[in-house]
C-alpha positions in Angstrom: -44.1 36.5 -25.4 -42.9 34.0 -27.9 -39.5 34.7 -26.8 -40.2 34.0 -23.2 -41.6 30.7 -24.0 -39.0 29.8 -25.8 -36.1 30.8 -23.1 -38.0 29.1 -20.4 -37.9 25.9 -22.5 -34.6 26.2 -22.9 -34.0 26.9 -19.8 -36.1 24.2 -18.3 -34.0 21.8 -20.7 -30.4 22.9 -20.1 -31.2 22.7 -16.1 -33.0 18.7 -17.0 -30.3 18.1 -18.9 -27.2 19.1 -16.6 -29.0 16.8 -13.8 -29.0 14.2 -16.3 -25.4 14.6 -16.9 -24.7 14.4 -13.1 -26.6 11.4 -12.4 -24.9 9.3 -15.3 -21.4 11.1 -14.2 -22.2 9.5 -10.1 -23.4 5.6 -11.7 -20.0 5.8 -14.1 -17.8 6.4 -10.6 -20.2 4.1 -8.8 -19.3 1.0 -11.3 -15.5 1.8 -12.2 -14.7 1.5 -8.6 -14.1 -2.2 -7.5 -14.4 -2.7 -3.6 -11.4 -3.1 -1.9 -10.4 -7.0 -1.3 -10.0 -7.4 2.4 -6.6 -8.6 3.2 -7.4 -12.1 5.6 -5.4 -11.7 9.1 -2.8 -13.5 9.8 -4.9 -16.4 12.0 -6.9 -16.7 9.6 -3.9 -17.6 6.9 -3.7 -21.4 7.9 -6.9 -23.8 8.8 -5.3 -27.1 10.3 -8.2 -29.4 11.9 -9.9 -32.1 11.9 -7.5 -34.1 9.1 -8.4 -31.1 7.1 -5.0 -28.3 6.2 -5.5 -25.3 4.0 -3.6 -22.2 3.9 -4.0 -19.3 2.1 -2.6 -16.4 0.4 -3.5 -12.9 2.8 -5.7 -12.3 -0.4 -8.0 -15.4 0.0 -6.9 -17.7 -2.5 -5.8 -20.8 -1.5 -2.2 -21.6 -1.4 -1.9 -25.1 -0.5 -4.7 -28.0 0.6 -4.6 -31.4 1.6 -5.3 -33.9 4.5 -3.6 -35.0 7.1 -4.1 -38.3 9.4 -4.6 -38.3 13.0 -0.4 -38.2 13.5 -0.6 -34.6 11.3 0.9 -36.5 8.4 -0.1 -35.7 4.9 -2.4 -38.0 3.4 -3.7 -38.4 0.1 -4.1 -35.7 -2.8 -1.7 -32.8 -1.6 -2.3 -29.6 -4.1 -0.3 -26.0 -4.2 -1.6 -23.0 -6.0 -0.2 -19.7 -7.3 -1.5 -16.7 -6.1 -3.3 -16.5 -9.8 -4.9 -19.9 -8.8 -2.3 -21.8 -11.8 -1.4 -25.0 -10.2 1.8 -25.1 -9.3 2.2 -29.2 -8.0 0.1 -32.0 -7.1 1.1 -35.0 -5.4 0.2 -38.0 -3.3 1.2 -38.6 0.2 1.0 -41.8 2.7 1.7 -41.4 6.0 3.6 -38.3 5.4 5.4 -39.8 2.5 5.4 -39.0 -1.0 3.8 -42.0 -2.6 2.2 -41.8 -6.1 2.0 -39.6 -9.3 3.8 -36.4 -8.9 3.5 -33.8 -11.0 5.0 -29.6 -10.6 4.2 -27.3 -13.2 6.1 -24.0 -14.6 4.5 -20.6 -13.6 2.5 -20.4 -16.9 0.7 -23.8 -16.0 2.4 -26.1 -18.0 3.8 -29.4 -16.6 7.5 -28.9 -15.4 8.2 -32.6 -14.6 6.0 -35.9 -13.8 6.7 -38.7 -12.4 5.8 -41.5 -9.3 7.1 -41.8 -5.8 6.9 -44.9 -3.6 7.5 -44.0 0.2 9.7 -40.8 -0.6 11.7 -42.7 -3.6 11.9 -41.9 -6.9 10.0 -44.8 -9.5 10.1 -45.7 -12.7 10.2 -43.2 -15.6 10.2 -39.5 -14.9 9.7 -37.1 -17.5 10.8 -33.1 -17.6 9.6 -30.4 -20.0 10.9 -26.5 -21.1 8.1 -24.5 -20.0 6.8 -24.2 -23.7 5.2 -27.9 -23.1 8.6 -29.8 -25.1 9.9 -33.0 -22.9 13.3 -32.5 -22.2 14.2 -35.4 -20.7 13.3 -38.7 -19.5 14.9 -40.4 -16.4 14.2 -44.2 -15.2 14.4 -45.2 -11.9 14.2 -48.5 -11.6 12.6 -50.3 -8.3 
C-alpha cells in the first residue's frame, strides 16, 4: 500500500512538474520574440505642411527635420539623422540659404567640420577634424 502511495506521488509530481516546465518553456518564447517593426509606406515617408518638413527612414526614425516658410524655403534650425538616430549635420537656413553655424559630423558622432555661412558663403574660421575628435585643419574665410 505504501508503495502505491508513494508512486502516485510521484506520479502526481512528475505530471505537475512537466506542466511547469511547459508553461515556463511558452513565457521564455513569449519574451525572446520582439514584435516585428512595421515598415512605414512610402506616403507616409515625407510630412511637408504647414512650414513643418520631416522625413523619415521606412523604419520610423527620422531622417531629416526642419521648417520651411510660406515660399517652401528652409528656415531656421535644419537637422539630419542616421538611421541609428547619430546626428549626422545641423545647420541654419534663411530663406532657403545657408546662414549660421554649420556643423556635419562623422558616422561615429563626432564633429567632421564646423563652421558659419552667411547667405550660402563660407565665413570666418572653419575648422575640420579626423573622426577620432583631432582638428585637422583650420581654414579662414574672410568677409
Amino acid at each position: 500500500m505504501k508503495k502505491g502511495i508513494f508512486v502516485i506521488i510521484a506520479l502526481f509530481l512528475l505530471v505537475s512538474c512537466q506542466a511547469t516546465k511547459e508553461k515556463v518553456e511558452k513565457k521564455k518564447d513569449t519574451v525572446e520574440k520582439e514584435p516585428e517593426k512595421k515598415l512605414l509606406k512610402p506616403e507616409e515617408l515625407v510630412y511637408d505642411n504647414a512650414g513643418v518638413y520631416l522625413e523619415r527612414y521606412p523604419t520610423g526614425e527620422t531622417k531629416i527635420e526642419g521648417q520651411k516658410t510660406k515660399e517652401g524655403l528652409r528656415s531656421g534650425v535644419w537637422k539630419a539623422f542616421g538611421q541609428d538616430g547619430t546626428p549626422q549635420s545641423i545647420c541654419s537656413y534663411v530663406d532657403g540659404k545657408k546662414h549660421g553655424i554649420s556643423m556635419v559630423y562623422h558616422p561615429n558622432g563626432n564633429v567632421s567640420y564646423q563652421g558659419e555661412y552667411e547667405y550660402d558663403k563660407r565665413v570666418g574660421e572653419w575648422k575640420f577634424f579626423n573622426s577620432a575628435g583631432t582638428l585637422v585643419k583650420t581654414e579662414n574665410y574672410n568677409k
